[in-house]
MIPA-291678 format. One line per 8 residues: number of its first residue (from 1); for each residue x, y, z of C-alpha. Coordinates in pm, 1 decimal. Example, Ala and Ser with C-alpha at 12.3 -4.5 7.8 and 13.67 -1.06 7.14 Angstrom:
! MIPA-291678
1) 1230.0/-450.0/780.0 ~ 1367.0/-106.0/714.0
***
This chain:
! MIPA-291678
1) 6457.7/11329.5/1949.6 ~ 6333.4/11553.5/1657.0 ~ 6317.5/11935.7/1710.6 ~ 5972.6/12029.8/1746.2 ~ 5776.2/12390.1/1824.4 ~ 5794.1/12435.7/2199.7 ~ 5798.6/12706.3/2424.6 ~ 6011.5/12503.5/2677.6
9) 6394.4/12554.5/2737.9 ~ 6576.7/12272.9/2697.3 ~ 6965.9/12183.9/2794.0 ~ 6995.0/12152.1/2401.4 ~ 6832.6/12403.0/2272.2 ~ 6825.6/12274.7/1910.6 ~ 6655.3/11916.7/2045.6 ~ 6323.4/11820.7/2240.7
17) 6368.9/11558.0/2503.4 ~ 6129.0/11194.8/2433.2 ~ 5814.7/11288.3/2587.4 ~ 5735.7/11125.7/2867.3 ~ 5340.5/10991.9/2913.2 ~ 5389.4/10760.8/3248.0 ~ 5600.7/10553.4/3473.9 ~ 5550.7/10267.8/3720.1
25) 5798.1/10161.1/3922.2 ~ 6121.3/10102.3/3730.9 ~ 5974.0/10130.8/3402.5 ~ 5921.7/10466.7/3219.6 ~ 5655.4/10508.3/2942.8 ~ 5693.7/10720.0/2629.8 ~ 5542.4/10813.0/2338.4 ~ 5609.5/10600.0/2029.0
33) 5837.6/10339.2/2222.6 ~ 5789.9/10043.2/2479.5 ~ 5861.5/10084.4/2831.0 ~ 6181.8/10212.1/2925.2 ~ 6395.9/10049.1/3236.2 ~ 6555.1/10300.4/3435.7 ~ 6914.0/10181.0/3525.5 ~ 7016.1/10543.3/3679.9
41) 6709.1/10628.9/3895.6 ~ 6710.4/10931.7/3616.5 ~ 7015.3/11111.1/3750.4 ~ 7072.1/10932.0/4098.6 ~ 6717.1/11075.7/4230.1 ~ 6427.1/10782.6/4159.9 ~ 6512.0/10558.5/4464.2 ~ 6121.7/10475.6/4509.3
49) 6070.4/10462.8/4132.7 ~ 5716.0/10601.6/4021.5 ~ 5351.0/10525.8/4151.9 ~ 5489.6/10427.7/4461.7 ~ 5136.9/10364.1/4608.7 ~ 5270.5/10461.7/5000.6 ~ 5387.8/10810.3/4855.2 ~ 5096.2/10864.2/4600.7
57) 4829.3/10830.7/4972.4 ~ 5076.3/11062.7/5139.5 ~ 5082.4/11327.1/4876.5 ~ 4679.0/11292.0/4818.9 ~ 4692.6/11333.2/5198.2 ~ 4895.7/11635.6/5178.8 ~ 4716.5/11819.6/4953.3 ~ 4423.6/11868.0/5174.8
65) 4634.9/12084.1/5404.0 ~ 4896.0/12359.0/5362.1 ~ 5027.6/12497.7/5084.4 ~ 5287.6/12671.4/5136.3 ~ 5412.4/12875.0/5478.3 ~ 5693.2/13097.7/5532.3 ~ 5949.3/12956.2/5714.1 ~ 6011.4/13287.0/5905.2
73) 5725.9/13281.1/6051.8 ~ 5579.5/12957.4/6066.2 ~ 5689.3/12565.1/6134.7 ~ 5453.4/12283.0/6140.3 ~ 5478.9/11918.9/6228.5 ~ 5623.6/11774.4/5869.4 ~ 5952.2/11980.8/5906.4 ~ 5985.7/11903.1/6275.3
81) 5948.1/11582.9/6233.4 ~ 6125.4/11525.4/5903.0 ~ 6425.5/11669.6/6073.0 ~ 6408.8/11497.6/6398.0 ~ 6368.1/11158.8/6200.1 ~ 6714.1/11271.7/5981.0 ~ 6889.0/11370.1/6275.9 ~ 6832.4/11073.1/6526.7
89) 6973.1/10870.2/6216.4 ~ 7269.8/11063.3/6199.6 ~ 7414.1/10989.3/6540.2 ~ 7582.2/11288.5/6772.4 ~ 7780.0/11500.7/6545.3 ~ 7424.6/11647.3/6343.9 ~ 7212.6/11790.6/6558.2 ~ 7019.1/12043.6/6298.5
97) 6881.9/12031.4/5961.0 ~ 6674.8/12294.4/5712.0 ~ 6504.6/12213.3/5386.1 ~ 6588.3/12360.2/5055.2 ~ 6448.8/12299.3/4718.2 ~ 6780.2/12123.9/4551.0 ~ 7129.0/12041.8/4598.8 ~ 7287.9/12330.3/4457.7
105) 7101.4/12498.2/4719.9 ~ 7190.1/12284.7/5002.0 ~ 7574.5/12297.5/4905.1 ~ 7545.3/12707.5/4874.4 ~ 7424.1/12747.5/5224.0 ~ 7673.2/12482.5/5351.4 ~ 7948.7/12739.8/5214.3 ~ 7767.1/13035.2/5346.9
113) 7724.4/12826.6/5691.2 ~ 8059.3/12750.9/5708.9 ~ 8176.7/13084.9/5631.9 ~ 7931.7/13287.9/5861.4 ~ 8048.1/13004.1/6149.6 ~ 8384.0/13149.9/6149.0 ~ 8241.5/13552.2/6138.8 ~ 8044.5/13485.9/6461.3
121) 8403.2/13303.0/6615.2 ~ 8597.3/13631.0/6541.7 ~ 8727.2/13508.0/6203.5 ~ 8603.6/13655.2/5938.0 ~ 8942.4/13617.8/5727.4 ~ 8862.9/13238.9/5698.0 ~ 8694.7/13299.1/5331.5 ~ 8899.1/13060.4/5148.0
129) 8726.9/12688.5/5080.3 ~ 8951.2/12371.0/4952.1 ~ 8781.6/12122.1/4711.1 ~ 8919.7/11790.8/4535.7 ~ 9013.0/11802.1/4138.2 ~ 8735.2/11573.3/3969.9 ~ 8453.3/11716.5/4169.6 ~ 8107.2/11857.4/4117.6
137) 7921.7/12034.6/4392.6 ~ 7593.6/12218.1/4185.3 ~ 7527.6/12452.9/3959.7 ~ 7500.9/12842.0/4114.8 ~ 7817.6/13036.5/4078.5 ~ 7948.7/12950.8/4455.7 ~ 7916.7/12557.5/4366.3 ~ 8047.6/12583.5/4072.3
145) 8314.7/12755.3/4178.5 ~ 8385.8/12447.4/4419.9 ~ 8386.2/12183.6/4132.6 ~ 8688.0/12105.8/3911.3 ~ 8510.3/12000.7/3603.6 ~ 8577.8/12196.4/3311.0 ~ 8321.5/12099.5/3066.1 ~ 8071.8/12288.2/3360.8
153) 8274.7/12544.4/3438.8 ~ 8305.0/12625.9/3055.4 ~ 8215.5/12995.9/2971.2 ~ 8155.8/13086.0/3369.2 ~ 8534.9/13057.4/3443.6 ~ 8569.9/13417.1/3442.8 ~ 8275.4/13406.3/3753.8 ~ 8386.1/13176.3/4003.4
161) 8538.6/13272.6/4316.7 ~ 8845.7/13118.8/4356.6 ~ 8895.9/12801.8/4514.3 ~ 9261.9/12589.0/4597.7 ~ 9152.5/12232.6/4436.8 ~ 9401.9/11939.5/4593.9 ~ 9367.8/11591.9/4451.8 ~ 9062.7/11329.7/4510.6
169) 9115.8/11006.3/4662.4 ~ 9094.0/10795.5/4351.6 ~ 9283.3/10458.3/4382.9 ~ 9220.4/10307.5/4031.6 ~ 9365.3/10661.0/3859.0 ~ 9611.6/10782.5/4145.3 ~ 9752.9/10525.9/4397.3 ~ 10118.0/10400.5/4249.6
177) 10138.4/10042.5/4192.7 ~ 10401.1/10019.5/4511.0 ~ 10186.7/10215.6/4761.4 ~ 9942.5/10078.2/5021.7 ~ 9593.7/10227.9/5121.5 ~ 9779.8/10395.4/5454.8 ~ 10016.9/10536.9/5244.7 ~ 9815.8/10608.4/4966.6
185) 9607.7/10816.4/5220.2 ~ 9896.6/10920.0/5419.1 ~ 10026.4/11146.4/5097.7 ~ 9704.6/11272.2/5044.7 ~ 9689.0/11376.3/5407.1 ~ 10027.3/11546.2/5386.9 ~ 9929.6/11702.0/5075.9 ~ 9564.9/11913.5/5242.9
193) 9844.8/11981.1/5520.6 ~ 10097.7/12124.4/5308.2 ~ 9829.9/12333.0/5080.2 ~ 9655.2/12480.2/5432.0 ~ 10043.4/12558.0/5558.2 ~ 10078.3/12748.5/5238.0 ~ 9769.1/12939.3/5210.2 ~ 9742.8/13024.7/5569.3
201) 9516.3/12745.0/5773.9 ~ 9365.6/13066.5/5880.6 ~ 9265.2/13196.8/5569.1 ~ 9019.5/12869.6/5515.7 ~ 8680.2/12836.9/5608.0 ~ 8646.2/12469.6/5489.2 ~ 8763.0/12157.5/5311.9 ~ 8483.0/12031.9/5018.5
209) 8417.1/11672.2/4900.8 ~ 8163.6/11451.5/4821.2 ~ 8185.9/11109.9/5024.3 ~ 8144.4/10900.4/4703.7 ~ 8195.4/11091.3/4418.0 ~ 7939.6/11082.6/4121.6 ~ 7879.4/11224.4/3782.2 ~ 8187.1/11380.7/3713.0
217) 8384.7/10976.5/3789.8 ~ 8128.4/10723.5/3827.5 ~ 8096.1/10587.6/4126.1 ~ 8416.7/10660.7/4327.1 ~ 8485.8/10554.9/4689.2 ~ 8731.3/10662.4/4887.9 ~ 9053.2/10424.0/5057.2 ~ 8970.7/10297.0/5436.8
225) 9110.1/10547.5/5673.3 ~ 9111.9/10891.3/5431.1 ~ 8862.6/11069.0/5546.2 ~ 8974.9/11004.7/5945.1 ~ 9267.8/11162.8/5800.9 ~ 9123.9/11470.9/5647.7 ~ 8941.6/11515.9/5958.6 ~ 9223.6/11518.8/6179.2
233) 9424.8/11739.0/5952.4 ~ 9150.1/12012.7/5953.7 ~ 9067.5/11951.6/6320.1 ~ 9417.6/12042.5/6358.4 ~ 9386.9/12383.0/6156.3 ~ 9023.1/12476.3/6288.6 ~ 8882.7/12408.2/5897.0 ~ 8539.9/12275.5/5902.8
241) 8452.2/11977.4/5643.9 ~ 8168.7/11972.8/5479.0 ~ 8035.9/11678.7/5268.3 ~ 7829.1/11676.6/4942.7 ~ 7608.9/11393.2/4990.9 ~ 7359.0/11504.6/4782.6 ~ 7355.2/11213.5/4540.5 ~ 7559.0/10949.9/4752.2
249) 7304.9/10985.9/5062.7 ~ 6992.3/10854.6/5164.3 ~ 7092.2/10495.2/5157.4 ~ 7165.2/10511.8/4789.3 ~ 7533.9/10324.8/4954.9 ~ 7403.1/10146.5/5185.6 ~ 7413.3/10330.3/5500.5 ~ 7160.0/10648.8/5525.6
257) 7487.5/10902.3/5528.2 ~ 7722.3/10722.2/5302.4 ~ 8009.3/10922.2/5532.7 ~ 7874.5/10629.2/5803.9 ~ 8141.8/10399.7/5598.6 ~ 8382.9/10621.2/5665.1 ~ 8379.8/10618.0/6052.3 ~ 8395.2/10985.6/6069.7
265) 8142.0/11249.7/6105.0 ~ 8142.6/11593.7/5890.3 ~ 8040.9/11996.7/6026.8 ~ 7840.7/11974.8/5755.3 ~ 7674.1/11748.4/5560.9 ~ 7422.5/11868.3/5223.0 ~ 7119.3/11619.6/5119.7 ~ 6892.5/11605.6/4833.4
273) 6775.0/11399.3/4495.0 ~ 6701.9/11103.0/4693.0 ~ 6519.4/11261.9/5016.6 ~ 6187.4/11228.8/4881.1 ~ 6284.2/11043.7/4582.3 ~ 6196.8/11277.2/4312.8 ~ 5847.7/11339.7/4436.4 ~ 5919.6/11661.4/4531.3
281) 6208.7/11930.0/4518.1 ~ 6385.6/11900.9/4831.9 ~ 6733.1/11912.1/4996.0 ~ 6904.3/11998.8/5285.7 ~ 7203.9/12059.2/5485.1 ~ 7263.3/11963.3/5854.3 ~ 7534.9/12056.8/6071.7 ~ 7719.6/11946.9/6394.0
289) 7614.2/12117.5/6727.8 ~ 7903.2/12332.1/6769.5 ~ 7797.7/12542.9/6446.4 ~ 7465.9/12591.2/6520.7 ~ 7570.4/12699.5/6915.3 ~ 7819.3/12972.9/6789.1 ~ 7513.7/13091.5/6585.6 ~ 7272.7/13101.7/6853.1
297) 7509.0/13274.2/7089.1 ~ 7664.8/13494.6/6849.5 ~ 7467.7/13693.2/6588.2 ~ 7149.6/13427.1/6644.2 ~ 7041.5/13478.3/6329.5 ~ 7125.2/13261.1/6004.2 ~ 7198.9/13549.8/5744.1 ~ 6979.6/13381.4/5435.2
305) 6673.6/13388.3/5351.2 ~ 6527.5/13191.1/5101.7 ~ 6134.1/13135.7/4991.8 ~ 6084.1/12776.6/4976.3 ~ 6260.8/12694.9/5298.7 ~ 6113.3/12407.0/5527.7 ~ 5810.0/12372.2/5269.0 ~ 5547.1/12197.8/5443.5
313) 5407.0/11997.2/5148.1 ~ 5778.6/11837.6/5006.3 ~ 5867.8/11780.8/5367.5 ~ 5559.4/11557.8/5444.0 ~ 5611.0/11407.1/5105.9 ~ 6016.0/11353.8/5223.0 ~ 5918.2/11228.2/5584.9 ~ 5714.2/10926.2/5399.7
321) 5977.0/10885.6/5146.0 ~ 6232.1/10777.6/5422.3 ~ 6009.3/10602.7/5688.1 ~ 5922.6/10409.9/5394.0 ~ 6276.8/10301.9/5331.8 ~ 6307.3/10259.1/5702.1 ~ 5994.7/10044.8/5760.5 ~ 6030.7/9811.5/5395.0
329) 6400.6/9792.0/5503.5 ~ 6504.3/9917.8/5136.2 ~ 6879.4/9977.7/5255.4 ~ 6907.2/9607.6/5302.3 ~ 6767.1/9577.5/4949.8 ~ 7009.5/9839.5/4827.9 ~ 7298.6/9623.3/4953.3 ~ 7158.5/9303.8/4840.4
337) 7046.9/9450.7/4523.6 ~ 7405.2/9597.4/4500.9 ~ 7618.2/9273.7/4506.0 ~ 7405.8/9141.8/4248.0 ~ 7426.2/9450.7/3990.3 ~ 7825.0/9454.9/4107.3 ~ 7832.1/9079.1/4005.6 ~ 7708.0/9153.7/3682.3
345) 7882.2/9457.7/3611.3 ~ 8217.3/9262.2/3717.8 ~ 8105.4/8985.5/3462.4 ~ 8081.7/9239.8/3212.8 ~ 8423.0/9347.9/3316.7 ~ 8583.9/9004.5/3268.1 ~ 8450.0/8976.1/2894.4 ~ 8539.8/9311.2/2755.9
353) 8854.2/9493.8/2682.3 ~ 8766.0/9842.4/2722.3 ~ 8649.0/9776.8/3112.2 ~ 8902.4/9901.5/3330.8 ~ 8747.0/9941.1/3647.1 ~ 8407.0/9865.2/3852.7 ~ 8328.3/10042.0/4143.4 ~ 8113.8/10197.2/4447.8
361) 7893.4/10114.8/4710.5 ~ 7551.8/9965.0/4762.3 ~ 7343.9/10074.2/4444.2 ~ 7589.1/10361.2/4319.1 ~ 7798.7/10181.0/4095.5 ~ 8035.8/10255.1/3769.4 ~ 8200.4/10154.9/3536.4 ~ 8520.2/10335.5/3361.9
369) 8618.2/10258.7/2993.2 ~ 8985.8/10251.5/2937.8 ~ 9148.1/10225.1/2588.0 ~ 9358.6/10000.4/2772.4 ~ 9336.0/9790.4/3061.2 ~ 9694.7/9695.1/3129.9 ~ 9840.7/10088.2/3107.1 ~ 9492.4/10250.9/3226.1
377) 9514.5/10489.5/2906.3 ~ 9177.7/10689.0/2919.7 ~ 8909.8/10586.0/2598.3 ~ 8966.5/10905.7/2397.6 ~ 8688.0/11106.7/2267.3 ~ 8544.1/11006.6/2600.9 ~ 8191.3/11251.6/2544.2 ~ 8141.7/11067.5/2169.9
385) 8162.4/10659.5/2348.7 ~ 7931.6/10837.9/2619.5 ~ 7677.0/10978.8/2374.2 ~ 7716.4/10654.8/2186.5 ~ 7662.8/10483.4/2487.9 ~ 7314.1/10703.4/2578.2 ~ 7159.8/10649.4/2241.7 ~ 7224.8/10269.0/2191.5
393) 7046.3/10219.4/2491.2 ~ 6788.4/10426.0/2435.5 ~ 6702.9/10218.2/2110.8 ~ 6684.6/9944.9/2327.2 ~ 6464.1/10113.2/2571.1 ~ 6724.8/10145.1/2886.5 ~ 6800.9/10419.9/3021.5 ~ 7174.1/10494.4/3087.5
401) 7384.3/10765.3/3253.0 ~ 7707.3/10784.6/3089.8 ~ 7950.3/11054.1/3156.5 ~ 8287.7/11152.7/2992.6 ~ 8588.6/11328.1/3127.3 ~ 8663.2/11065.6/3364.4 ~ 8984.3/11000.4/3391.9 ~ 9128.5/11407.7/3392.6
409) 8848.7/11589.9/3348.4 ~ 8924.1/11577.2/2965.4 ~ 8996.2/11220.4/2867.6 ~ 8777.9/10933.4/2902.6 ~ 8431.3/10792.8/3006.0 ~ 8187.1/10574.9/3233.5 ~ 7833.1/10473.0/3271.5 ~ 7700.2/10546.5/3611.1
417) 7407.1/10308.7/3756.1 ~ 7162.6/10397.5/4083.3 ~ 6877.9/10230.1/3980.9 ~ 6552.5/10223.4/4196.4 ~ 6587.6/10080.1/4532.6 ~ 6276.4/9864.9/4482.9 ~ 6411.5/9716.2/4182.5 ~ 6348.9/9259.8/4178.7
425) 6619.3/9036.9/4059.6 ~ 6444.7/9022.0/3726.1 ~ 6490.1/9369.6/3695.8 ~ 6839.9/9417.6/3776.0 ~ 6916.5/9068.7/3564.0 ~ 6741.1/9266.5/3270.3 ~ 6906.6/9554.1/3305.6 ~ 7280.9/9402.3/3286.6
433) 7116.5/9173.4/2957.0 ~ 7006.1/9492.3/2790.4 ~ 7399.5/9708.6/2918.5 ~ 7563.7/9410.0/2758.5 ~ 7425.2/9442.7/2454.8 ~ 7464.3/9868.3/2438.3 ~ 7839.8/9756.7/2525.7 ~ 7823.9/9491.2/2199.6
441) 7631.7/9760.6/1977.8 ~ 7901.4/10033.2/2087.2 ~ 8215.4/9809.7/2036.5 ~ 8338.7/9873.8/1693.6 ~ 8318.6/10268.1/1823.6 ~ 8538.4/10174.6/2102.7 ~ 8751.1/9997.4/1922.3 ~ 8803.2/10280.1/1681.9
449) 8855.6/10578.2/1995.0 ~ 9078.0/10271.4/2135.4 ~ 9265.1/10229.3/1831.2 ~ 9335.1/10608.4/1816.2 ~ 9504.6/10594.5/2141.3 ~ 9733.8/10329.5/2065.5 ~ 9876.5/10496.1/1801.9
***
């Protein structure tokens, strides 16, 4: 990762990324190193991996046909059919979808959805939103105003709108030792009931979260029963709920919607990295029939406007992304697949001291490092084990998505891992050989951040 001449932005400016030459399934290639093994589908998108032969036809197909249209004036059989195919999947409480070109973008018009839904009802004074602590919902100004971590907030604080942040549903850091899942879920019910008593239910549009949450805590499920809950409590208060399943959905759990573990069913729901697997920018958000009715038969028009809405070309390349999943039954793979990178990662667990916890669903798994595993005390200098973590495996050619912050938003650190949904046995075996070793190479840092902590 020397600095060389480029004209390119970069998210470190003083750095140039490896240059990629290739990938194939997944493996990526790069100059001046072997092939890499993707354990993190790059960041939760690559659920096809590369060259998938299916999606390389479609996209040759593709090309001979529209380029772009404009969605205000124009639909065409890709986007009708790309949304039909999402919504029969989705069961009765989505009825209607449009395409975006990423998840920020699908999470801002969920918020300006949910917002113009109350207008056209005769409440415009519902402009407040509630979000979880330990969250990330994109990257404009209105998502990032949603999400409680600090290191992105960083210099925008001054920016964001302001948002009432309650806390996740995060058993490993937040249940009490004496408390049971109901009433574990229970207090966090009481807790959205008390905040929307206090700031006026009427003064809130909607209640924020993502279904599984992802980069910001690696990997983390909700309790059975809390999101029933939530949706009763904001049922009873007329506050919508919308659900970030941009990098939790598309079977990357094990169920299409990863809300279908849940037994509930959002307002709103925002897609994206893994609806056409990284072959083309796309996203989208879908809502429940009531929303789009008080649209139609109030204002009837959806106040945004946007240029690369419905695009013709990434929602062709989408539609065979998922009947490909469908038809080569890939979200049985992602559960099988799952148990056996869970196994491993638990194995992992059992063998090293700084493992505190292993969790998720289907192939969205993590892993959080603890100082210690009998008090839970966070690995300090969380973002140094993380980077140590990212570059150890890069010098043995697997890529890893760590993350820091874990624990509080300051303190701690994980490795998150969504690899490919068409990874084989081999592969997944491989990739918890080469993570064991990054975790033996990064061990005397550990040790030392451990050490620190203890005093």
């Amino acid at each position: 990762m020397t600095r060389t001449m480029s004209a390119t932005i970069y998210k470190t400016l003083s750095k140039t990324p490896v240059r990629l030459t290739g990938g194939d399934g997944v493996w990526l290639h790069a100059e001046g190193r072997g092939p890499i093994l993707d354990t993190c589908g790059g960041v939760v998108v690559s659920s096809l991996g590369h060259r998938h032969p299916r999606i390389r036809a479609a996209m040759a197909r593709e090309a001979q046909r529209t380029a772009w249209a404009h969605a205000g004036s124009f639909t065409c059989d890709a986007a009708e059919e790309l949304a039909q195919f999402l919504v029969d999947r989705a069961g009765p409480g989505l009825s209607h979808v449009q395409f975006l070109s990423g998840g920020s973008e699908a999470m801002e018009l969920a918020i300006k959805v949910a917002y113009q839904y109350h207008c056209e009802r005769g409440e415009p004074s519902r402009q407040r939103f509630i979000s979880r602590r330990r969250s990330y919902h994109g990257s404009t100004l209105g998502t990032l105003g949603l999400s409680h971590n600090p290191m992105r907030r960083g210099v925008f604080e001054s920016l964001l709108p302001n948002v009432e942040f309650v806390s996740p549903c995060n058993a490993y850091r937040d249940k009490r030792e004496d408390e049971s899942d109901d009433a574990y879920v229970a207090r966090l019910a009481r807790e959205l009931d008390e905040t929307l008593l206090s700031l006026g239910a009427g003064s809130v549009a909607a209640f924020v979260a993502e279904p599984v949450v992802g980069s910001t805590n690696g990997a983390v499920p909700a309790v059975p029963g809390y999101f029933r809950a939530i949706r009763e409590v904001c049922d009873r208060h007329g506050v919508l709920v919308i659900l970030d399943d941009v990098m939790s959905g598309m079977g990357r759990t094990g169920h299409l919607y990863s809300h279908q573990a849940d037994g509930m069913t959002p307002d709103i729901i925002a897609i994206g990295k893994g609806l056409a697997a990284g072959y083309q920018p796309i996203s989208g958000y879908m809502i429940a029939p009531h929303i789009y009715s008080a649209l139609e038969h109030g204002s009837g028009v959806l106040q945004n406007g946007q240029t690369h809405v419905n695009h013709p070309f990434a929602c062709a390349v989408a539609l065979e992304v998922q009947k490909t999943i469908a038809e080569d039954c890939l979200i049985e793979a992602v559960n099988r697949q799952g148990e056996r990178l869970r196994s491993g990662l638990e194995m992992l667990a059992d063998h090293n001291p700084f493992i505190g916890d292993v969790r998720g669903r289907g192939l969205f798994l993590g892993m959080e490092f603890v100082a210690d595993k009998a008090t839970k005390v966070p690995m300090p200098d969380g973002a140094s084990v993380a980077e140590a973590f990212k570059l150890a495996g890069f010098d043995r050619n697997l890529l890893l998505y760590p993350g820091s912050g874990t624990a509080d938003g300051q303190e701690g650190c994980h490795i998150l891992f969504a690899p490919p949904f068409i990874a084989t046995d081999a592969e997944i075996d491989e990739m918890l050989a080469r993570t064991a070793d990054v975790l033996e190479l990064c061990s005397s840092t550990m040790d030392r951040a451990a050490r620190g902590a203890r005093g």
